[in-house]
C-alpha positions as CSV (number, residue, x, y, z in Angstrom):
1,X,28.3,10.0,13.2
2,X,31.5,11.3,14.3
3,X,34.7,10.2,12.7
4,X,36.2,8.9,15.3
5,X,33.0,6.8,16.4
6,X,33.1,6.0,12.6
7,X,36.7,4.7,13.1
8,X,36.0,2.8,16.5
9,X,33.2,0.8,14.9
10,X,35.4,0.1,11.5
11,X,38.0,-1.5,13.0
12,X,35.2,-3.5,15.1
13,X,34.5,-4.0,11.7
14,X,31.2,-2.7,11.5
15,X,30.0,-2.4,7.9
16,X,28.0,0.5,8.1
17,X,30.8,2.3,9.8
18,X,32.9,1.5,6.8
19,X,30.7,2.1,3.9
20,X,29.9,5.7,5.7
21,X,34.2,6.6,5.6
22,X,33.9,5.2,1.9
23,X,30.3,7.4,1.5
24,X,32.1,10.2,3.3
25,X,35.4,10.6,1.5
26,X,35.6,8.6,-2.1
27,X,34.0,11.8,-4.0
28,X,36.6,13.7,-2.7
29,X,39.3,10.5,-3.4
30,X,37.9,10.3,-6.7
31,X,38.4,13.7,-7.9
32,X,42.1,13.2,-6.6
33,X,42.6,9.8,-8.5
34,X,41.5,12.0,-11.7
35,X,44.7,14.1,-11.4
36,X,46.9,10.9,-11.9
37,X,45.3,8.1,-14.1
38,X,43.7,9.5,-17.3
39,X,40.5,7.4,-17.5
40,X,37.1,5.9,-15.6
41,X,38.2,2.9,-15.3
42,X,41.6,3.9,-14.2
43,X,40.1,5.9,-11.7
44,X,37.9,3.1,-10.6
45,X,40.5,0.8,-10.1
46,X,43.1,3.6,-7.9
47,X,39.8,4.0,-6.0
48,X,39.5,0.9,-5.0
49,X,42.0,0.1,-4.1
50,X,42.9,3.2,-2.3
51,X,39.7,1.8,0.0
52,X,40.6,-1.8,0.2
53,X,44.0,-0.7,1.8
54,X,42.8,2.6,4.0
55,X,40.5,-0.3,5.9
56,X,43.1,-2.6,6.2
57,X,45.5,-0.3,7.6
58,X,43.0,1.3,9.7
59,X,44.1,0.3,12.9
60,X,47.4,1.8,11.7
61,X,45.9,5.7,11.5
62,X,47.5,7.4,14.9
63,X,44.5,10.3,15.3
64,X,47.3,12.7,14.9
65,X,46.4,15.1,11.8
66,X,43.3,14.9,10.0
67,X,41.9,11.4,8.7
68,X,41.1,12.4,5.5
69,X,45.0,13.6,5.1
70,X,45.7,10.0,5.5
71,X,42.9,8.9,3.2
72,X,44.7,11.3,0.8
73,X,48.3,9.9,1.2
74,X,47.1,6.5,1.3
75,X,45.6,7.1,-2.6
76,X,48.0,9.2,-3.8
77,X,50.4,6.3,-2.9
78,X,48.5,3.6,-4.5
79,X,48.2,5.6,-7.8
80,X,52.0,6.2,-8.0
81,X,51.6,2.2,-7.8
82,X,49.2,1.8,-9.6
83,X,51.4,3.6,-12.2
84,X,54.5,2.2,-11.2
85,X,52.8,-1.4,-12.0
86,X,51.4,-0.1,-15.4
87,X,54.6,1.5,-17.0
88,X,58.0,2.2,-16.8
89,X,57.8,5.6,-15.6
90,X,61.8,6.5,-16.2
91,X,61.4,5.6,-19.9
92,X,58.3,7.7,-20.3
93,X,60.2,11.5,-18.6
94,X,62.9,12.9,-20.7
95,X,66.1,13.7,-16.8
96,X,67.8,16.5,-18.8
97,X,68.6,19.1,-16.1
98,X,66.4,22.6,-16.2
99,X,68.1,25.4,-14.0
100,X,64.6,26.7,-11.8
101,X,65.7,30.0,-12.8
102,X,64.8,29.4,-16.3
103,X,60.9,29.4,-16.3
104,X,58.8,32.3,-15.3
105,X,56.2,31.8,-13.0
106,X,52.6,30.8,-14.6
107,X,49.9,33.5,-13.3
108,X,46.4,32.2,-13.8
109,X,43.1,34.6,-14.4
110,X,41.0,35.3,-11.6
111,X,38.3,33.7,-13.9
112,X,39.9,30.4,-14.3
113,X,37.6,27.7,-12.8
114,X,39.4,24.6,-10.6
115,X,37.7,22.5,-13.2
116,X,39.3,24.2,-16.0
117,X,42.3,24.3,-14.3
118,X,42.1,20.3,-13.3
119,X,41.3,20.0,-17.6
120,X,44.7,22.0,-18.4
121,X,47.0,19.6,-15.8
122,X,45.1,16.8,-17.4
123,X,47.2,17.9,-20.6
124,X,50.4,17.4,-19.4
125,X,52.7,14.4,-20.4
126,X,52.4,12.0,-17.5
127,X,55.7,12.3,-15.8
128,X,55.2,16.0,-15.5
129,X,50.9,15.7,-14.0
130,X,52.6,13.3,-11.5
131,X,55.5,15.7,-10.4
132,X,53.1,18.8,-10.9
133,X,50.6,17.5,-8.6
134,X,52.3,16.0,-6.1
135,X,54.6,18.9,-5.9
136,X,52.2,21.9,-6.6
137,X,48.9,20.4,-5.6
138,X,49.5,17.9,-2.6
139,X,52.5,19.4,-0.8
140,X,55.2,16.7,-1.0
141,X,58.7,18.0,-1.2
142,X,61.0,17.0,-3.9
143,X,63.0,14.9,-1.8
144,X,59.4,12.8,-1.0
145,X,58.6,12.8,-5.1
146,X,62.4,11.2,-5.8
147,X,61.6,8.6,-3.0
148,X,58.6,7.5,-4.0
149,X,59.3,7.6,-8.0
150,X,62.8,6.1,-7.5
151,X,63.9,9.4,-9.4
152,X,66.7,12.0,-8.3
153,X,65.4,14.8,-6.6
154,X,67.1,17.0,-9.5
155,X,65.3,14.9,-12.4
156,X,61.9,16.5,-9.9
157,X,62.9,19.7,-9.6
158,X,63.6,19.5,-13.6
159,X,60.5,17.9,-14.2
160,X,58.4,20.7,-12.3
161,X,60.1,23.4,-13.7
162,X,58.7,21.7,-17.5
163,X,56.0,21.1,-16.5
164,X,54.8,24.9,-15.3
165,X,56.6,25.8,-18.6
166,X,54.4,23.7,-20.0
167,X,51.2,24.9,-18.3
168,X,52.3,28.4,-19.6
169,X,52.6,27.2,-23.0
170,X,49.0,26.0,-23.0
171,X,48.0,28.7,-21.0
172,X,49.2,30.9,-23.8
173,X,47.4,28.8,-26.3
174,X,44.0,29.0,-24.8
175,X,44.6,33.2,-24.8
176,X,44.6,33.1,-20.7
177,X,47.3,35.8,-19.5
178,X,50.1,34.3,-18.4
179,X,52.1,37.7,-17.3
180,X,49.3,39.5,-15.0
């Protein structure tokens, strides 16, 4: 079925239309949740909720841009929430200013799987995953990061720049060239 068929009937609120949009995009939802929350159950719970409020606000998606796009942003917002709820995320990032200029670029192996890539951002301290992949990974701008983590956009900028610092540093560790 299309996905805008698949839409009409879910705001009808067809069930089958729903569980196909949840069949249709969680695996790719879930693999996204894994790049903020650090466990199953974590994961589980970012998911769900991710789907309880795409179909509540489904009569709110416009058709402009792509509807998994707004799946994405929709989860991505409830796991900064999610983590927002769970900790105090200003006590757990050190806001000492890092000039941009300071930390070299991190150059990656062709051979470096997505998987063993997604294992390496796993490693990093939670402020800098969150800034990392929303930055790097999902496209938000600084300014969008500061907003949404009621942060500076200087402490994001700062906390970026640490966090591919970072990535270098267990780049290096793990013998993958970092200068190539």
């Amino acid at each position: 079925m299309k996905e805008d068929e698949l839409i009409k009937l879910g705001l009808q609120g067809d069930r089958k239309a729903l569980e196909e949009i949840y069949n249709r995009f969680a695996p790719k939802m879930r693999g996204l949740c894994f790049r903020y929350v650090r466990t199953v159950f974590e994961v589980d719970d970012v998911l769900q909720e991710g789907f309880i409020k795409v179909f509540s606000k489904l009569a709110s998606f416009s058709g402009e841009g792509s509807f998994e796009g707004w799946i994405r942003k929709i989860v991505v917002n409830t796991a900064i929430n999610y983590y927002h709820s769970n900790q105090n995320f200003s006590k757990t990032m050190p806001f000492e200013d890092v000039r941009e200029n300071e930390v070299t670029p991190v150059y990656l192996l062709e051979d470096l799987s997505v998987e063993d890539l997604y294992k390496i951002i796993n490693q990093l301290p939670t402020g800098y995953r969150f800034i990392f992949n929303m930055f790097a990974i999902d496209g938000y701008s600084h300014k969008e990061i500061a907003e949404s983590l009621n942060i500076t956009e200087s402490t994001s900028r700062s906390q970026y720049s640490r966090a591919r610092k970072h990535l270098m540093n267990i780049l290096a560790e793990n013998n993958y060239d970092t200068n190539s």
